[in-house]
N, C-alpha and C positions, 0 to 999 in steps of 0.2 A: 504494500500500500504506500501510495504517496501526499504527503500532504502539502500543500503550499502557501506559502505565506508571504504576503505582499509587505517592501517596506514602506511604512508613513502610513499605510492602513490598517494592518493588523498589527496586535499585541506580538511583539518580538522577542520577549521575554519567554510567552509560552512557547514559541520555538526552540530554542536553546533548550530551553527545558525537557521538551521529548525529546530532543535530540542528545541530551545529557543522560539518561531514564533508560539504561540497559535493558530492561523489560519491556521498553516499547520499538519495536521493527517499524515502525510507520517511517518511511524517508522522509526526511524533513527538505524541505527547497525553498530558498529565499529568490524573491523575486526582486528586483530593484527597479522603481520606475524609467521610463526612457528620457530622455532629454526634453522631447515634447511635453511628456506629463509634468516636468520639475521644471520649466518654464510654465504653462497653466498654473501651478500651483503656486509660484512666485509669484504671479499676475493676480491672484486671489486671495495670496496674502495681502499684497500692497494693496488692494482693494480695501481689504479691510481694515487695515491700518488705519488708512485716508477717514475712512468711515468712522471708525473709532474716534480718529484725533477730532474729526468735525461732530461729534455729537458732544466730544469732552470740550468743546469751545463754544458749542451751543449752549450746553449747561452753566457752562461758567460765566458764560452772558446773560442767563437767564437769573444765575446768582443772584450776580452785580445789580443788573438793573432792581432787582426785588429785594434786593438790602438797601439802595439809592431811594429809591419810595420809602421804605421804611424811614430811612433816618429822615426824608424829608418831611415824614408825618411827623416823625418825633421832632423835628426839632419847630416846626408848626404848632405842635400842642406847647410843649416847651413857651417857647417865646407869647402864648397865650394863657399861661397859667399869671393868674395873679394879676390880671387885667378886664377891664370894663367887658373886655370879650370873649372869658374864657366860660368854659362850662358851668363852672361854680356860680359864675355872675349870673349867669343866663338863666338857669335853673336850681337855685338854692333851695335849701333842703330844712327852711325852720328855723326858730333862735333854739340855742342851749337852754336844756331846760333848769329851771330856777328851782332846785329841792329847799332853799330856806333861806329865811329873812328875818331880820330882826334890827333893832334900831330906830332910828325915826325915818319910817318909811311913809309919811303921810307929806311932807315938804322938810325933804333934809337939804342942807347946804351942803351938803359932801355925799357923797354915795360910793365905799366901799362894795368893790366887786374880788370875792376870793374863787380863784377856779384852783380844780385839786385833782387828784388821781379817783378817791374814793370817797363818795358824798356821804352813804352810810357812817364810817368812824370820821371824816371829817366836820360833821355837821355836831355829833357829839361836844368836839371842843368851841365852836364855833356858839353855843350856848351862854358861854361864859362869858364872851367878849362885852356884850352892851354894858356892865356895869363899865367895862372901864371906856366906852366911847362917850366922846362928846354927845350932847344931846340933841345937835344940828347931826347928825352922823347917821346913813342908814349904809344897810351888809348884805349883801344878799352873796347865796354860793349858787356859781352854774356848774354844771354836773357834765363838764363836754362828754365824760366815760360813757352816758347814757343817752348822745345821741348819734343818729346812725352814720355821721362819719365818723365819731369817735372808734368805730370798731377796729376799722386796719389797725391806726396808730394804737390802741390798746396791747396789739397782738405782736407790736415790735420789740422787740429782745433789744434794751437797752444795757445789760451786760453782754452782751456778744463781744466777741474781741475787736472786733473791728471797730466798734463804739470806743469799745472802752479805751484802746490805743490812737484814737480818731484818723484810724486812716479812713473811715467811713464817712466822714465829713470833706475830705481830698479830693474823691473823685469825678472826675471832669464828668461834663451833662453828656458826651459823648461818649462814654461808658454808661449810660442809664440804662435799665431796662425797664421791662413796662411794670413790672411793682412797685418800682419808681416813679414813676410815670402815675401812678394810682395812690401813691403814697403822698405825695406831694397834694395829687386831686384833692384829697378826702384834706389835708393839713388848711388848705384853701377856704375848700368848703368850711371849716369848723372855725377857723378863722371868722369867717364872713358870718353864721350862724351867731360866734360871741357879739361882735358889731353887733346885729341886730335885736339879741337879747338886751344890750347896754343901750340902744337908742331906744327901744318901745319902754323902757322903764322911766329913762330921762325924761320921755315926753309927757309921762304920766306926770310927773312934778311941774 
């Protein structure tokens, strides 16, 4: 029996192998392509080369231009945060809500405003203040922890390392990513919610 095995098409390995394999009589015959075939097959690699490199230059155009929109939104929102025309302005989200007051809150000449982390144990000591405030003097605590942009910033790790050695405060806005981007929104927002808990009170007096 003869077996035959073409090179660049068949496994060549398994050749040698029977052919090594004393227990196998099978002839083994290696075929080598002709010069016709190994030019075709050169012609079909470089085909695919070409193809390869042109879809790997496609992609990486497609990249590019989709990272260049990106930054361009980002740095669109960016330059719109914290302006007459950003989201926050556009669409606010409510004053900070007011958990307690005390003082002269009927026509004070001064209006202390305390904002805290925790209104529940803050508001405890915050009890004790009016004996020693003037009698023109009203208090009131806003509670940003409890309104709905307070949640991001709540849930930021201000011991993280990067805080605490501030290289986190360092980094260029073209390093931001979009938690940044949200993180900031919502600092805005809350921001602009305190403002309007402090002017609808003012106006009351």
């Amino acid at each position: 029996d003869t077996v035959l095995y073409k090179v660049g098409e068949d496994a060549i390995s398994d050749a040698f192998s029977r052919a090594a394999d004393p227990a196998d009589s099978t002839q083994v015959v290696l075929i080598f392509p002709t010069l016709q075939e190994e030019q075709q097959t050169s012609k079909e690699e470089e085909r695919k080369e070409k193809q390869r490199i042109a879809l790997a230059q496609e992609q990486e155009a497609a990249r590019r231009k989709e990272e260049e929109e990106r930054d361009k939104l980002k740095n669109e929102w960016l330059n719109l945060l914290f302006s007459d025309q950003s989201v926050a302005a556009m669409s606010p989200e409510g004053p900070v809500p007011v958990t307690y007051e005390c003082g002269n809150m009927n026509s004070p000449k001064q209006l202390l405003v305390f904002v805290g982390d925790n209104a529940r144990v803050e508001n405890v000591v915050l009890k004790d203040l009016p004996a020693s405030l003037d009698s023109k003097v009203g208090l009131l605590s806003a509670a940003w922890s409890e309104h709905p942009a307070g949640e991001a910033f709540a849930e930021f790790n201000l011991k993280a390392p990067e805080v605490v050695d501030g290289s986190w405060y360092l980094r260029d806005r073209v390093a931001f990513e979009n938690h940044d981007l949200d993180l900031l929104h919502d600092i805005e927002l809350l921001g602009r919610s305190l403002v309007e808990t402090m002017e609808s009170r003012l106006n009351e007096f």
